[in-house]
N, C-alpha and C positions, 0 to 999 in steps of 0.2 A: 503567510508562509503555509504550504498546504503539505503532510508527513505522509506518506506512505511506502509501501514495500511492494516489490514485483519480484516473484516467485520463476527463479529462470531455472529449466528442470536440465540437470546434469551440470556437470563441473563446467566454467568459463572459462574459454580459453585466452591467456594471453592476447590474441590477437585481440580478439572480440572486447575484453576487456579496454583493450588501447583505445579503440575505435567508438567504446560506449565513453569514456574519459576525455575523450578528445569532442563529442558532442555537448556532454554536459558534466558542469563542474561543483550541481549539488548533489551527489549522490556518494554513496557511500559501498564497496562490494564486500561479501563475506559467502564462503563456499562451507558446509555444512555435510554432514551424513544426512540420511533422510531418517526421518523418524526425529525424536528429545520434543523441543517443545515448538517444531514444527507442524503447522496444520496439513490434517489430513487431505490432499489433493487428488483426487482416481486417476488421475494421468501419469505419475510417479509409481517406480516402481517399489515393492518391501527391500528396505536396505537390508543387504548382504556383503557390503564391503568392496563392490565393486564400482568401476566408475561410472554405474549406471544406478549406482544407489548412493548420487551424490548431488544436491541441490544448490543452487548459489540467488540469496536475495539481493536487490539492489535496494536500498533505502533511500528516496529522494525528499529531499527540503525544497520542496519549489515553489517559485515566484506563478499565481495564475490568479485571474478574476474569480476563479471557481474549483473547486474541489476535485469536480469532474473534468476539467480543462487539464489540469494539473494532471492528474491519472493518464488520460489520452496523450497526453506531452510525452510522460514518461514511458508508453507502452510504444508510439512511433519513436522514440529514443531508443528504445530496446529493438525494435524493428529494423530500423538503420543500420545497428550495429550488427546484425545477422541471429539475434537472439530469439531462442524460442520462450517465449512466457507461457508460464501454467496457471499463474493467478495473480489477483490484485488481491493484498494483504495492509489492512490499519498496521501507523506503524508501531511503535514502543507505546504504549498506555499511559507514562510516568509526563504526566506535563507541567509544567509552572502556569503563573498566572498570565505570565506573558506570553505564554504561545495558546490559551483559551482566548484570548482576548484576540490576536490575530485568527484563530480557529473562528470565531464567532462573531467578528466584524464591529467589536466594541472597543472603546477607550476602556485602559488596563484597569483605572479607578473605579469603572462601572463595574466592572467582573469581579473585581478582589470582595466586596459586600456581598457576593451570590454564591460562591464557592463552597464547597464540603468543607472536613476539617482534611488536611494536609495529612500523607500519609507519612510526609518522610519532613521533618520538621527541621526548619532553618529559619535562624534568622532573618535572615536578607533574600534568599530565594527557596518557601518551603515548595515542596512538591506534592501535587496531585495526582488521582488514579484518573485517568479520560474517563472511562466508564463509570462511573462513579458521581463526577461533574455534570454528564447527563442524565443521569437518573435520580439527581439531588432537590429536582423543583425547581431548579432556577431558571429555567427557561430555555437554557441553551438546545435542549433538543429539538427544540423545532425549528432552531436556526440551522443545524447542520444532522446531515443523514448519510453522514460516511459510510457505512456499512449497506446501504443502498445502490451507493454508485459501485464499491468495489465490489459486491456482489453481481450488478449491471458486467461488469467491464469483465471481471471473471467469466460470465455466461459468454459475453460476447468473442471471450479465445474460444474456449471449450468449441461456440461452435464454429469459429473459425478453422480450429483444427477437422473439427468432422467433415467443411465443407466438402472437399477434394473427393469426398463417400459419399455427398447426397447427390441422388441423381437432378433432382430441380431443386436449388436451393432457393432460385427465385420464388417458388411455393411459399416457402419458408417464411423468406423476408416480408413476404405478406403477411404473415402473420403478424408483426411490427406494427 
């Protein structure tokens, strides 16, 4: 199962929402002020209370061979539905053993012996910080470079939107 957030800039409209609901049924929507503990995006405006300074993430749980598959699922998902995206966003940090182990393509038994210590302690299901889990030595970071694709997939709106402004964008894409 592969988590992350897509950053859609201004409030969602009922419509739009129906139309993203009606394509896919792991996702999750929530509409925000801009600004708290939103990341800083240049294509967003400084919230002022209006409904141009109002953002909405879609958080998906999706089924894909790949991390980046899963990303580009969700971005033509959002596309479909008439939506404008401003970025790809990791999603919530807070993970069990059992979604490192789908994250990182191992049997749960393997992972549970590699793990940090648990920030948030339970018996039966303690929880981890993702960040944390990769920079613990255990290996997992060279299984997975999330922060690479959505970083990817961010650049590739960004110039998506400037397209329509360059005069040869074919120049561009040679640079690829």
């Amino acid at each position: 199962m592969r988590q992350f957030r897509l950053l859609v800039a201004g409030e969602m409209a009922e419509a739009a929402a129906d139309a993203l609901f009606g394509r896919a049924d792991d996702l999750c929507v929530e509409t925000l002020p801009v600004g708290g503990s939103l990341p800083v995006v240049p294509s967003l405006p400084p919230g002022d209370g209006s409904v141009a300074a109002w953002v909405s993430w879609v958080a998906f749980d999706r089924a894909a061979p790949t991390f980046i598959d899963a990303v580009v699922s969700g971005v033509r998902d959002l596309d479909a539905a008439g939506l404008g995206i401003a970025a790809a966003l990791p999603d919530d940090s807070l993970v069990t053993a059992e979604v490192v182990a789908e994250r990182v393509g191992w049997a749960v038994e393997a992972v549970r012996d590699r793990l940090p210590a648990p920030v948030g302690a339970h018996p039966r299901r303690p929880v981890f910080d993702w960040g944390e889990v990769l920079e613990s030595g255990s290996g997992f970071a060279s299984l997975v470079d999330e922060e690479a694709a959505l970083e990817a997939v961010s650049l590739a709106l960004r110039l998506r939107g400037l397209a329509p402004r360059l005069e040869r964008m074919a120049a561009i894409r040679s640079l690829l």
